[in-house]
C-alpha positions as CSV (number, residue, x, y, z in Angstrom):
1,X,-41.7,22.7,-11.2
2,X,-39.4,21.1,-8.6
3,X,-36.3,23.0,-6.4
4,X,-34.2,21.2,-8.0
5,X,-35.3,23.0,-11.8
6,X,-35.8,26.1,-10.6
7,X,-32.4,26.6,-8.4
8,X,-30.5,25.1,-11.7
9,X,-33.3,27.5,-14.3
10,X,-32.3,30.1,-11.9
11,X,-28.2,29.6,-12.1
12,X,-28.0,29.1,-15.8
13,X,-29.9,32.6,-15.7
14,X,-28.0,34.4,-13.7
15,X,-24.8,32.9,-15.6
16,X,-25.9,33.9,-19.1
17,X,-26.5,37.9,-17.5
18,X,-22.9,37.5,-16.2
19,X,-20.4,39.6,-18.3
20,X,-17.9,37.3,-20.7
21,X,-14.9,38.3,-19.2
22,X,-16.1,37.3,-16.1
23,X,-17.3,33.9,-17.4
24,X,-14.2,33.1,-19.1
25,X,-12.4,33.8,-15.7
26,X,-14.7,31.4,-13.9
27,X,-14.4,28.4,-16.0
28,X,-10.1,28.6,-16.3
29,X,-10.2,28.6,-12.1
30,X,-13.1,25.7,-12.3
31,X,-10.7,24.2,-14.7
32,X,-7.3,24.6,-12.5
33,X,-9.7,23.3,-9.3
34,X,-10.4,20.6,-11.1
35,X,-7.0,19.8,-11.8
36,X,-5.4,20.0,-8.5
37,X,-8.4,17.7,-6.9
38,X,-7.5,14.6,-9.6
39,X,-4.0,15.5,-8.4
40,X,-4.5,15.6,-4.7
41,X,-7.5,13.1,-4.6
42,X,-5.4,10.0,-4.3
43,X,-3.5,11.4,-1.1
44,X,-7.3,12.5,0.5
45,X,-7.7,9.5,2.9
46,X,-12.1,10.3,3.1
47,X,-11.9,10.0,-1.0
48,X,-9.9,6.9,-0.5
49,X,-12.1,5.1,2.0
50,X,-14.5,5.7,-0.4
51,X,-13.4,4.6,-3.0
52,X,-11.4,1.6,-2.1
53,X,-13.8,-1.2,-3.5
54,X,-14.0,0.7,-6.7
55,X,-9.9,0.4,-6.7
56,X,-9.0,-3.0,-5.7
57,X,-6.1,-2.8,-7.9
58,X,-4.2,0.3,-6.1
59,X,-4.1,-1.8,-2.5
60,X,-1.2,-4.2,-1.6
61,X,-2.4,-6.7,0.9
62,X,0.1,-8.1,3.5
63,X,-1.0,-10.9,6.0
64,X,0.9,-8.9,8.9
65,X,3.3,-6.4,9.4
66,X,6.6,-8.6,9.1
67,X,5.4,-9.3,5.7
68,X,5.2,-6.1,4.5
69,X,9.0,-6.3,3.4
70,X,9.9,-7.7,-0.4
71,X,13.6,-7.7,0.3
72,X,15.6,-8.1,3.6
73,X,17.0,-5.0,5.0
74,X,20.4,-6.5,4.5
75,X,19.9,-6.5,0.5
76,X,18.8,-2.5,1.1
77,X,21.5,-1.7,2.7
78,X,24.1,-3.3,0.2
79,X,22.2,-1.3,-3.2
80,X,22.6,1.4,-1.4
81,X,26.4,0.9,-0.1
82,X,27.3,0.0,-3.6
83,X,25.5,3.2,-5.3
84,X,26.9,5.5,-2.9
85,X,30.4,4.4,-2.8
86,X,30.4,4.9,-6.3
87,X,29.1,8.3,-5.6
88,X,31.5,9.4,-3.7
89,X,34.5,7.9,-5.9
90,X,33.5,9.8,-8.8
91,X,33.4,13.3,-6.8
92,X,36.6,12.0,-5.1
93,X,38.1,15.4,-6.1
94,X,35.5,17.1,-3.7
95,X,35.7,14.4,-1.1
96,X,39.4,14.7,-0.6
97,X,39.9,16.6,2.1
98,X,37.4,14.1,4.3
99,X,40.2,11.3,2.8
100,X,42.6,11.8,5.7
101,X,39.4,11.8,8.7
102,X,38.7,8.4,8.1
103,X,40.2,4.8,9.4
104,X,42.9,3.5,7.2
105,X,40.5,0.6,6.2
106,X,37.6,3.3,5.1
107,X,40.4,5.0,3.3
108,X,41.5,2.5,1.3
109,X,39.0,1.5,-0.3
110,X,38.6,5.2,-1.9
111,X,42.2,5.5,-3.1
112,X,42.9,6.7,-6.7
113,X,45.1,4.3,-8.6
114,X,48.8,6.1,-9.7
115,X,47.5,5.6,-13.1
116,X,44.2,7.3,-12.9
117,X,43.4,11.2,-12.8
118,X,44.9,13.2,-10.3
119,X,42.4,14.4,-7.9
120,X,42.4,18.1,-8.6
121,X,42.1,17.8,-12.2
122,X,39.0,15.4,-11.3
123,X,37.9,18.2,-9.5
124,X,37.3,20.0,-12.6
125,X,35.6,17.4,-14.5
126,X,31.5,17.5,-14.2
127,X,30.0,14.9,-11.8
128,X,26.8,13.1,-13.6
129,X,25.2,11.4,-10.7
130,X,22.8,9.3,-13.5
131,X,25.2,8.2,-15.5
132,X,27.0,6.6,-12.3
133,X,23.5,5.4,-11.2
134,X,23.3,3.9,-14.5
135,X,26.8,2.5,-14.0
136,X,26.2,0.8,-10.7
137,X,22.9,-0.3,-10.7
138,X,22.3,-0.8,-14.8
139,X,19.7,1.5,-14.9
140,X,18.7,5.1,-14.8
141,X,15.5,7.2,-13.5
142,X,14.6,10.2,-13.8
143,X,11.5,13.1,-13.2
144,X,9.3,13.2,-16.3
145,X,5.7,14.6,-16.7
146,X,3.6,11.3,-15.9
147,X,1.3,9.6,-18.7
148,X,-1.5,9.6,-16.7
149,X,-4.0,12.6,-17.4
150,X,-3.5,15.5,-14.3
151,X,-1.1,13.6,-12.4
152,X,1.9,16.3,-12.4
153,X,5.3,15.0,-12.7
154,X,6.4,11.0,-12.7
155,X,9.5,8.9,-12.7
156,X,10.8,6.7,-15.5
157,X,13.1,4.4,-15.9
158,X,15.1,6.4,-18.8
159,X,18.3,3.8,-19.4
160,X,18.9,0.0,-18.6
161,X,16.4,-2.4,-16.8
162,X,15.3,-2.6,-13.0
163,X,15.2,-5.8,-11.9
164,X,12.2,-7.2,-9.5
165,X,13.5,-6.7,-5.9
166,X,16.1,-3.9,-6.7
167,X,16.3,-0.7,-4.5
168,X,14.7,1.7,-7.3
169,X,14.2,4.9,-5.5
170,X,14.2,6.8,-2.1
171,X,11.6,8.7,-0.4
172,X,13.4,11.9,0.6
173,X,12.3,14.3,3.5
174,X,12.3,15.1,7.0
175,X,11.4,12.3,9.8
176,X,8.4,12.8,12.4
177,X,8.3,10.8,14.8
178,X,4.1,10.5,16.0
179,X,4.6,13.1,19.0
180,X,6.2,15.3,17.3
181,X,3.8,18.5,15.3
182,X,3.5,18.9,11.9
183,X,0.3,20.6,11.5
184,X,2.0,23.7,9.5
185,X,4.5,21.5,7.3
186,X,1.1,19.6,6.4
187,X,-1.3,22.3,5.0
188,X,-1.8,21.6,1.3
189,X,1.4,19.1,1.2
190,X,0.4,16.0,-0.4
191,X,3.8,14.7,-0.2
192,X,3.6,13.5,3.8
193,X,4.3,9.6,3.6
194,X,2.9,7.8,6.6
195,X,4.8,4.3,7.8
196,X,3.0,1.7,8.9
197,X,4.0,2.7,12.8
198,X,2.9,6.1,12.5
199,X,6.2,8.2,11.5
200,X,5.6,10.2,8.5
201,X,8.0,11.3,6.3
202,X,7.3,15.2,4.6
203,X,8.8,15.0,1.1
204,X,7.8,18.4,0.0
205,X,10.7,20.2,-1.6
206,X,9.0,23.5,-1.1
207,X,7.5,25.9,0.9
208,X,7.9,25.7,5.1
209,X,8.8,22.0,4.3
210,X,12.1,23.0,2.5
211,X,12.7,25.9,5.2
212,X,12.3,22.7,8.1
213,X,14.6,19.9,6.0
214,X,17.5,23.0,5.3
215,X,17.3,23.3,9.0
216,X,17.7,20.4,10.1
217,X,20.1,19.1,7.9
218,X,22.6,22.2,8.8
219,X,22.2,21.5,12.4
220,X,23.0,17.5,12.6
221,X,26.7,18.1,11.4
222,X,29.6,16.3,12.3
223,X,32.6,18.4,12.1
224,X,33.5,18.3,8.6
225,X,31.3,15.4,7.5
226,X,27.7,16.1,6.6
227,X,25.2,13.2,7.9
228,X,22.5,13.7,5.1
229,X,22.1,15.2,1.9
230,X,19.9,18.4,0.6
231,X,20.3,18.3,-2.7
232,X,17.2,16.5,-3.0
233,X,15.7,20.0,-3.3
234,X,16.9,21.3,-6.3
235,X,16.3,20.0,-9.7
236,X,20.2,18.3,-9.7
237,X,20.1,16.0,-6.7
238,X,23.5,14.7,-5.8
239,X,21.7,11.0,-5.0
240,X,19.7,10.6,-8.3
241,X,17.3,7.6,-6.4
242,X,16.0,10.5,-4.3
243,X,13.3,10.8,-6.4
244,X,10.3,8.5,-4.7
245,X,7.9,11.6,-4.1
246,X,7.4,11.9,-7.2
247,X,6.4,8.0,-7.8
248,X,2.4,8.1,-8.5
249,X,-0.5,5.9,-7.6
250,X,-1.1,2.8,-9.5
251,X,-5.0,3.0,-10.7
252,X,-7.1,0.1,-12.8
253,X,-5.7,0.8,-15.7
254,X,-1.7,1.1,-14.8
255,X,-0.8,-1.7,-12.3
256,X,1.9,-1.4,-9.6
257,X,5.6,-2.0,-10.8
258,X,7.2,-1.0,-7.2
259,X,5.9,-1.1,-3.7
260,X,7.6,0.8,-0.5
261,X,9.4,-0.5,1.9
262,X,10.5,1.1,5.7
263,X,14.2,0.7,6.4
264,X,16.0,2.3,9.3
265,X,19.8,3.1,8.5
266,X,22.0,1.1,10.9
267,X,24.1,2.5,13.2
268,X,27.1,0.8,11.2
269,X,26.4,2.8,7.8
270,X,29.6,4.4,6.8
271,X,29.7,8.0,8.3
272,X,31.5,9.5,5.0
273,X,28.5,7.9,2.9
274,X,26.1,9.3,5.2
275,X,25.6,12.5,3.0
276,X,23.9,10.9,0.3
277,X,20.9,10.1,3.0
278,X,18.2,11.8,1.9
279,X,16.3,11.9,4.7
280,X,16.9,13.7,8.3
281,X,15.2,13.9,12.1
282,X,13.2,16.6,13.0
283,X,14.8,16.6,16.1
284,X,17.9,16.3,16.7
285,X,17.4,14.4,20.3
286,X,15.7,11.4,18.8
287,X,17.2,8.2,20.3
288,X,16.3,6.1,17.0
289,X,17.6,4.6,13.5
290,X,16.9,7.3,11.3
291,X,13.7,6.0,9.1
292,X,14.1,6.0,5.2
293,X,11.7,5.0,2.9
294,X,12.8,2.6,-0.2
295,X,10.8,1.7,-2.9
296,X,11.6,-1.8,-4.8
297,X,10.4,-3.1,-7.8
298,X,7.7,-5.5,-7.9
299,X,8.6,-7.0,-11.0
300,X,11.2,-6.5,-14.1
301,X,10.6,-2.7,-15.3
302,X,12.0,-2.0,-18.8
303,X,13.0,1.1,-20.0
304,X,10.7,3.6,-20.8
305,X,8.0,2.7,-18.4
306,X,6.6,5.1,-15.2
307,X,7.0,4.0,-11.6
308,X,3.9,3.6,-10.3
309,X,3.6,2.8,-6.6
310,X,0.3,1.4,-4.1
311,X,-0.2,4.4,-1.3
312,X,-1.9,2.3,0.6
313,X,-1.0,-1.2,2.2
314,X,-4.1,-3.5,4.1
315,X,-2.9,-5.4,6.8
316,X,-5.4,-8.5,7.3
């Protein structure tokens, strides 16, 4: 009889003497193990160097590191302008009081028609983030449970059509730069992005990571004027792009529709608009672009189809 037959004789014995309740227990936290592995898996880089030639479909492979871009920055930073200034427009009622802080050009542009709604009674009326997405851009996402087996909650494309090369979503969170720790923030988070120069970007909504990003984003005021945004945490975010953590891994069977893409927010970028940035520093001392995280679609999505992203880029 080999070790092998007896240790598993032996196991299956001792399982059958073990009482029913306590089997029953056993198998739903086997069960719920099993689970968060096929979850987590994909963000476990030893399982994914692995597995990478049995996946050739989940990679994006860019020549260099110049190449990793789809669309210019310039074409990032105008989606972006366009959403958000339609943002704030449509909560003009809480905006007005930043109105009078800004240049006369900046101001402007914001001004409410003598024919439209006065501003307090705008106030009043319920701000639908989704429905101005859908507006702008001519589509509309949102966070469903995924149609892939175990894989938690996805994004779809819920009205309209994305177009290939739009700005689809955001990778919310809070910046590291590679000096900086983050041992604590990372301890069963499988939402920490890494950029192809080392920053990573923790897009956990919960736990220490929320307590960090609230933080943060209290401390890097200016005056009045609020220089990124927090309700990325809650289930109502006020930026309805800030979503991208929630994007999943492509596999064989479901190809890549959007890929990510680094942009650093110029120092130019409208200081009002600012507080639709989902993304902030950990420290508050560090002398560059704050990093945000795009993701833009690799071909035409229609609507009613899941986001589904490659985690992992090979530079030849």
């Amino acid at each position: 009889m080999s070790v092998a037959y007896l240790t598993k004789y032996c196991s299956e014995a001792s399982w059958r003497k073990c009482p029913p309740s306590f089997q029953v227990m056993t198998t739903h936290l086997l069960k719920a193990l099993q689970e968060k592995w096929n979850c987590y898996k994909y963000r476990f880089v030893p399982w994914v160097a692995v597995n990478l030639r049995k996946n050739e479909r989940t990679l994006r492979r860019v020549k260099e590191r110049s190449q990793d871009k789809l669309v210019p920055d310039e074409h990032v930073a105008a989606s972006l302008l366009s959403l958000f200034r339609d943002l704030f427009k449509n909560d003009i009622g809480r905006q007005w009081s930043l109105l009078p802080l800004l240049p006369e050009s900046s101001r402007a542009a914001y001004q409410i028609p003598q024919n439209k709604t006065d501003p307090l009674t705008r106030l009043n009326r319920r701000f639908d983030p989704c429905k101005v997405m859908h507006e702008s851009l001519g589509f509309r996402i949102e966070r469903r449970p995924s149609s892939l087996r175990s894989a938690g909650t996805g994004v779809f494309v819920t009205m309209g059509m994305v177009q290939k090369g739009t700005t689809v979503a955001l990778y919310p969170g809070t910046v590291y730069q590679i000096y900086e720790p983050i041992f604590f923030q990372s301890l069963r988070n499988p939402f920490i992005f890494r950029c192809i120069d080392g920053v990573l970007i923790d897009g956990n909504d919960k736990g220490i990571s929320k307590i960090v990003y609230r933080s943060c984003s209290g401390r890097d005021r200016l005056g009045p004027f609020s220089l990124s945004d927090i309700t990325w945490l809650t289930a109502n975010p006020d930026n309805p792009l800030a979503v991208g953590q929630y994007v999943n891994n492509c596999s064989n069977e479901k190809a890549a529709n959007v890929c990510y893409q680094e942009f650093d927010v110029p120092d130019k970028f409208p200081l009002e608009l600012r507080q639709y940035l989902p993304n902030v520093n950990y420290r508050h001392d560090t002398y560059k672009p704050l990093r945000c995280v795009v993701l833009v679609a690799l071909r035409d999505i229609n609507l009613g189809e899941e986001l589904f992203s490659n985690y992992f880029t090979i530079i030849h």
